[in-house]
C-alpha positions in Angstrom: 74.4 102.8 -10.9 73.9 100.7 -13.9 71.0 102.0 -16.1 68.0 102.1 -14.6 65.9 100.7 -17.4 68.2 98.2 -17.4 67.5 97.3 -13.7 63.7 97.6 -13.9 63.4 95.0 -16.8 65.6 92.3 -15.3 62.9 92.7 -12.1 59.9 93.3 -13.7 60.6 91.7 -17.1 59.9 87.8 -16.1 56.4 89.1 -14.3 55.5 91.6 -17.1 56.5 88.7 -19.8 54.7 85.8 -18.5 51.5 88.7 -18.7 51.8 89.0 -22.0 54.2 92.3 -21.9 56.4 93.4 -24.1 59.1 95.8 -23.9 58.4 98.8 -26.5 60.8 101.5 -25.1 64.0 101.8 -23.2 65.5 105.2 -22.3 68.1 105.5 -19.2 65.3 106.4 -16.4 62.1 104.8 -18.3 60.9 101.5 -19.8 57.6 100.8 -21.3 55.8 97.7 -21.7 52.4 96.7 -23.7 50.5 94.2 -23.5 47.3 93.8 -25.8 45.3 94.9 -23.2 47.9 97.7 -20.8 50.4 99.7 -20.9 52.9 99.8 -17.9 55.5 102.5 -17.5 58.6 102.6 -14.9 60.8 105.3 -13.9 62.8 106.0 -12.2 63.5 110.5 -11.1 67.8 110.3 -10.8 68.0 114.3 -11.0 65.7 115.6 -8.5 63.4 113.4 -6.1 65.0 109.7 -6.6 61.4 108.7 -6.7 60.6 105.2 -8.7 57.3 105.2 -10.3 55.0 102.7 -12.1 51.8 103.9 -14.0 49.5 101.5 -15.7 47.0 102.2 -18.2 44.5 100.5 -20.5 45.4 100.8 -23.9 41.6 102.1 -25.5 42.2 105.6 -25.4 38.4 106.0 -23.7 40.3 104.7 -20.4 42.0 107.7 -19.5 45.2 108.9 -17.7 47.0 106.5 -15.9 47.1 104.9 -12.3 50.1 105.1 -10.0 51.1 102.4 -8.4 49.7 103.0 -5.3 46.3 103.1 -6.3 47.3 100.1 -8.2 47.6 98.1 -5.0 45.4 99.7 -3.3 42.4 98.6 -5.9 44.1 95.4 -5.9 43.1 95.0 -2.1 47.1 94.4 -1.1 47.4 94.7 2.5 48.3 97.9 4.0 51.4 96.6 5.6 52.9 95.8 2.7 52.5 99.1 0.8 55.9 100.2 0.3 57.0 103.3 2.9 58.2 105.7 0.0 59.4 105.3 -3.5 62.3 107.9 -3.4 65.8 105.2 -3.9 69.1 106.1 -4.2 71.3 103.8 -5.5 71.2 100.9 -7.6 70.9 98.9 -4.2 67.6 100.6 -2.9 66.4 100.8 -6.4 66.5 97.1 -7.1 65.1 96.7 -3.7 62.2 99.2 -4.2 61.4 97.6 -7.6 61.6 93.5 -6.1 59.1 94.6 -3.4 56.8 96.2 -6.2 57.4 93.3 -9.1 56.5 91.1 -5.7 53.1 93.1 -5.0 52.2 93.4 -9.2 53.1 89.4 -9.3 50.6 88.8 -6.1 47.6 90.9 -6.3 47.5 92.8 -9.7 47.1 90.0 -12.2 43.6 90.5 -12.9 45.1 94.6 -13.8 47.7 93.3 -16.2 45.4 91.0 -17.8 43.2 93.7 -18.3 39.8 91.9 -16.3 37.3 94.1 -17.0 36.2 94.0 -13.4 39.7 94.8 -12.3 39.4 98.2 -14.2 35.9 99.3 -13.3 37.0 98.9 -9.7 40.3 100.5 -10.0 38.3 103.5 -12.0 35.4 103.5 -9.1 38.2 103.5 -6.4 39.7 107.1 -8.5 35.7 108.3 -9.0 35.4 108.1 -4.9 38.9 109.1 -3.9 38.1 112.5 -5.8 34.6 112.8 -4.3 36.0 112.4 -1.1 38.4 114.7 -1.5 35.9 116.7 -2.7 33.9 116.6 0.5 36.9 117.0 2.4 37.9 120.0 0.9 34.4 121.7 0.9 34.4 120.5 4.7 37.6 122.1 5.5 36.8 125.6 3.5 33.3 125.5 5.3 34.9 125.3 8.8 37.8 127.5 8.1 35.4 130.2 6.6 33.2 129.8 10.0 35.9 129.8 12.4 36.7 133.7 11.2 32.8 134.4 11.3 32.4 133.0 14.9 35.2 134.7 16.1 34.2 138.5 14.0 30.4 137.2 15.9 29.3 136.8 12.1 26.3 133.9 13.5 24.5 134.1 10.0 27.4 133.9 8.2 28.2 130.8 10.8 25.0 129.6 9.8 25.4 129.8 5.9 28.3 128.3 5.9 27.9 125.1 8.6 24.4 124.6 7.8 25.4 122.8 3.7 27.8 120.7 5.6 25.6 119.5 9.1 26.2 115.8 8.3 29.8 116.2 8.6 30.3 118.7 11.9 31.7 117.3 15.2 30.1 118.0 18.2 31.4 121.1 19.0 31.2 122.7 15.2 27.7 121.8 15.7 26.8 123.0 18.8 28.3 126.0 17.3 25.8 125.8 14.4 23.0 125.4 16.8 24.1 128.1 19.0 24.1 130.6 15.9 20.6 129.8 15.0 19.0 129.7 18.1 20.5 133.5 18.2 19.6 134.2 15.3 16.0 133.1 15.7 15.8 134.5 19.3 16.9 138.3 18.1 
């Protein structure tokens, strides 16, 4: 395969370039581009996964880390059926394929990012803020009902109790019932 950096910037150079980019750094699997307002890297994982990446940052160092592609698009409100499947390519013909498809979505939806539209970012930061805090939930959610399965079946109802009762909102009818069940035994005893 020819270099990948090579590759990336014959796809991604015209869209990056008519957004202001620049190319600042070349190495066999990576590229970097700037633009007054972003930074754009893309590379490309030839030893172990084959996965193609793009992260995009602001350049103000209060910004923060950078955002992977996907929650690029995602922010950027690109339809779901065009999301790509997976970015693991082998090849150079899968590669340049992979990368078209993703110069295609940047070109489409993400100008606002590359231009660095303030509105653009906030939503893209806001979008990261709730992913986490749903995650978050999810994961207290899951700990909560794992943790209260082992008490319901050791008959533990006030350990049941302590641990559905923080997370009510979010029970299905059956965790619930469970829940109730608990505390109307508990109360009744």
């Amino acid at each position: 395969m020819s270099e990948f950096a090579v590759i990336a910037d014959e796809i991604l150079g015209p869209t990056l370039t008519a957004h202001g980019f620049v190319c600042v750094a070349r190495e066999p699997d990576l590229a970097m581009y700037e633009s007054p307002a972003c930074t754009l890297a893309v590379g490309h994982d030839s030893q172990r996964s084959s996965e193609v990446f793009i992260g995009l940052s602001r350049r103000e160092a209060a910004c923060g880390p950078d955002f992977g592609f996907d929650e690029v698009i995602r922010a950027s409100s690109v339809p779901a059926n065009l999301h790509p499947t997976g970015y693991a390519a082998r090849g150079e013909a899968s590669v340049r394929q992979l990368l078209e498809a993703m110069a295609k979505l940047l070109a489409t939806y993400c100008v606002p990012l590359l231009r660095g539209d303030e509105g653009a970012w906030s939503h893209l930061v806001t979008q990261r803020d709730a992913d986490a805090a749903r995650y978050a939930t999810e994961n207290h959610l899951r700990l909560a009902l794992n943790g209260a399965t082992e008490a319901w079946k050791g008959k533990e109802l006030a350990k049941v109790v302590e641990l559905l009762d923080p997370v009510r909102t979010m029970l299905g009818t059956a965790d619930r019932a469970k829940l109730e069940y608990a505390e109307r035994k508990l109360r009744d005893d």
